[in-house]
C-alpha positions as CSV (number, residue, x, y, z in Angstrom):
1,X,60.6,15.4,-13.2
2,X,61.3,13.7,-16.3
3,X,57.9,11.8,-16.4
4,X,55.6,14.4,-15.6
5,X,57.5,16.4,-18.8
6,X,56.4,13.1,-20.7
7,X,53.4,12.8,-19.6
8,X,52.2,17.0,-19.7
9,X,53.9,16.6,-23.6
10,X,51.3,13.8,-24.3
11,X,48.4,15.8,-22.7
12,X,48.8,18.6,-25.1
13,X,48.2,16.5,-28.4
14,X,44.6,15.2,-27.0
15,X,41.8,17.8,-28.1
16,X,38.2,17.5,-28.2
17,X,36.2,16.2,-31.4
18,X,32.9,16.7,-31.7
19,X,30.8,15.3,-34.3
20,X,27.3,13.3,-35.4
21,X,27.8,9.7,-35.0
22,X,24.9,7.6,-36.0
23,X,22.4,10.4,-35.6
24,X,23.7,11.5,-32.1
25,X,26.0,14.0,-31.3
26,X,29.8,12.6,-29.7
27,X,32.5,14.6,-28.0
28,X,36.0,12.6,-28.0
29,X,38.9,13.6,-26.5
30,X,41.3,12.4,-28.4
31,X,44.7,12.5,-30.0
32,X,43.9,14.4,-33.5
33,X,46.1,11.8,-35.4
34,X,44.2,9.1,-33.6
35,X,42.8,7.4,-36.8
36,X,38.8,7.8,-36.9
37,X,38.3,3.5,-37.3
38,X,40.6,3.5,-33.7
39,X,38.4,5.8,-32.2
40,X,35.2,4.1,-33.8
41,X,36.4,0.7,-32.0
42,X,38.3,1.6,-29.0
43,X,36.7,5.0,-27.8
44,X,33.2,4.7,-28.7
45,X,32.9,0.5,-28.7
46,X,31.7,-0.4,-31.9
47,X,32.2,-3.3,-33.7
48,X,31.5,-2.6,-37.3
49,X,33.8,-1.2,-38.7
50,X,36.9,-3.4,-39.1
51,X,40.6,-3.1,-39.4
52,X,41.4,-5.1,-42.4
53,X,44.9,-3.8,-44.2
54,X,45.6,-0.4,-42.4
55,X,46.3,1.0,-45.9
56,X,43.2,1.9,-47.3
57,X,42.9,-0.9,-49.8
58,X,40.6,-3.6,-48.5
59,X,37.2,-1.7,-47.8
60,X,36.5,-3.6,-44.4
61,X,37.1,0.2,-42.5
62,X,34.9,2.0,-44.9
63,X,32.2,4.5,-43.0
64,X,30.5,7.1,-44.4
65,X,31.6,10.9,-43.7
66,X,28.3,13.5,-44.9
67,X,27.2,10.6,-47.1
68,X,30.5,9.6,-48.9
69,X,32.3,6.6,-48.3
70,X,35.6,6.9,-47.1
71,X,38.2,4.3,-45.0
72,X,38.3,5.2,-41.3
73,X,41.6,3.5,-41.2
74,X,43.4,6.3,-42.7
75,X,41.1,9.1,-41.9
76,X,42.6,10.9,-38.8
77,X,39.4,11.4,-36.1
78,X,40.6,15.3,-36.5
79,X,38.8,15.4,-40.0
80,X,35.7,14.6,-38.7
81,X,35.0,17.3,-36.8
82,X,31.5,18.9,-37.3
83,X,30.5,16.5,-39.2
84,X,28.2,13.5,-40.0
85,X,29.4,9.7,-39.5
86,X,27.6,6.8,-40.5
87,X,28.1,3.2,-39.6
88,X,26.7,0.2,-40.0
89,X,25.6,0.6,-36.8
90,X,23.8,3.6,-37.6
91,X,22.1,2.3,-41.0
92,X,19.1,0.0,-39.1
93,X,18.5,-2.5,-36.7
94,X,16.8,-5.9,-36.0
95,X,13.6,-4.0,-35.5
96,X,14.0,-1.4,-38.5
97,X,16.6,-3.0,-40.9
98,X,17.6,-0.7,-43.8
99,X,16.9,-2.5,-47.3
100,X,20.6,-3.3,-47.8
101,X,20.3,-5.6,-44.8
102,X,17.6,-6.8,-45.3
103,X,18.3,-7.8,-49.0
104,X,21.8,-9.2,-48.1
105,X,19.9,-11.2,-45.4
106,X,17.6,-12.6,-48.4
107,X,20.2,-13.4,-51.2
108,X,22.9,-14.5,-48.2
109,X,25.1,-12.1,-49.6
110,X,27.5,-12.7,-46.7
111,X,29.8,-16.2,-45.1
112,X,31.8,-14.7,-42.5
113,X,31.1,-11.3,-42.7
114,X,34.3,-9.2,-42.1
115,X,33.9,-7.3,-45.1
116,X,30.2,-6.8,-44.8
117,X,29.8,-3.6,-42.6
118,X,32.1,-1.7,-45.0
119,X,30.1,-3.0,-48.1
120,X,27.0,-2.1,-46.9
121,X,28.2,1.5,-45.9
122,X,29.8,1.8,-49.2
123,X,26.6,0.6,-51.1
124,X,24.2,3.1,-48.8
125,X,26.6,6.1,-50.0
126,X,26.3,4.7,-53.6
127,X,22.9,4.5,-53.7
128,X,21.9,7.8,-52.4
129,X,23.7,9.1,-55.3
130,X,22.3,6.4,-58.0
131,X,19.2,4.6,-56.7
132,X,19.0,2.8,-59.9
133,X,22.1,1.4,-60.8
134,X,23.1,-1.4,-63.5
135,X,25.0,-4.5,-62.5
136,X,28.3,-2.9,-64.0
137,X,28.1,0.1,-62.2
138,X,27.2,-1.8,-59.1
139,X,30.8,-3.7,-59.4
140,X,32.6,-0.5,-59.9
141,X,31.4,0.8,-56.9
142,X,32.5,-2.2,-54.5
143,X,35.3,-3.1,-56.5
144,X,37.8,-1.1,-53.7
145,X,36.1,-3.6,-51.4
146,X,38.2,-7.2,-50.9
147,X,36.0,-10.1,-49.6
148,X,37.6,-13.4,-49.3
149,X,34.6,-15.6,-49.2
150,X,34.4,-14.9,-52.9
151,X,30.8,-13.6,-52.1
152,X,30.6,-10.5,-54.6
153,X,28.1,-12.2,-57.1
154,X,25.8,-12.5,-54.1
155,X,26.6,-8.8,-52.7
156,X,25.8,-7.3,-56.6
157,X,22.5,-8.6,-56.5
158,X,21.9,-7.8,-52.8
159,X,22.4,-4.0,-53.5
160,X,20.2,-4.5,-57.0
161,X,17.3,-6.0,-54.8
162,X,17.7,-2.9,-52.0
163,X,17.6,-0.4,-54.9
164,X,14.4,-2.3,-56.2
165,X,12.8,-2.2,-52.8
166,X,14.1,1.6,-52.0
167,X,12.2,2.8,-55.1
168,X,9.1,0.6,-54.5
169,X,9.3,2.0,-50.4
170,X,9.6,5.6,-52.0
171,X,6.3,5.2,-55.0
């Protein structure tokens, strides 16, 4: 008797989450304080998004939510309900790369890539709102975003040649 008490508890803190992942519509059913980054990975199988610190401070969870950047690791799956998710699963592919892969291809703006998919999100929200952006202001928007390899130099100019080639794609 005990168990199925346990088990009917549990059941009631799962609801269903329905939002735009990647351009296509999902329904989870989920624990609401499931963490979005957990259900990225272990519902819905992607790999791009990483768990780096848990606490919000190393950028390697970072998504975007209706265009902003935010960390999936601290962002419960509840808040994104109804609304737009972007990873960088959902930015290009090999066959259509978005100009932020591309250029990080071209300046090797990446060693062991870890901190990369977060980056990129992060640099495709920033550049929807400032498509020309200085070198400065292109360090204060990744500077929430720890990469080890000691890569950043490469990442800066990276975003500066995507925003080069995004304005030339859009003349």
């Amino acid at each position: 008797m005990r168990q199925r008490l346990i088990c009917c508890a549990l059941a009631e803190m799962n609801m269903s989450i329905k939002f735009e992942l990647n351009g296509k519509t999902v329904d989870l059913i989920v624990d609401a304080n499931t963490s979005l980054l957990e259900a990225l990975r272990n519902d819905l199988m992607l790999n791009g998004p990483k768990f780096g610190c848990g606490l919000a401070q190393c950028g390697a969870c970072a998504v975007m939510l209706d265009g902003v950047s935010i960390r999936s690791c601290v962002t419960p799956v509840s808040v994104v309900a109804n609304k737009h998710v972007t990873t960088i699963e959902g930015l290009g592919n090999e066959q259509d790369p978005h100009p932020l892969q591309s250029a990080f291809i071209a300046e090797q703006a990446m060693q062991c890539g870890y901190c990369v998919s977060g980056i990129m999100t992060t640099a495709a929200a920033f550049l929807s709102e400032n498509p020309s952006p200085t070198h400065n202001q292109i360090r204060e928007a990744l500077s929430g975003h720890l990469c080890r390899c000691g890569a950043q130099p490469r990442m800066i100019r990276a975003v500066q040649r995507a925003a080069r080639e995004m304005k030339e794609n859009q003349s």
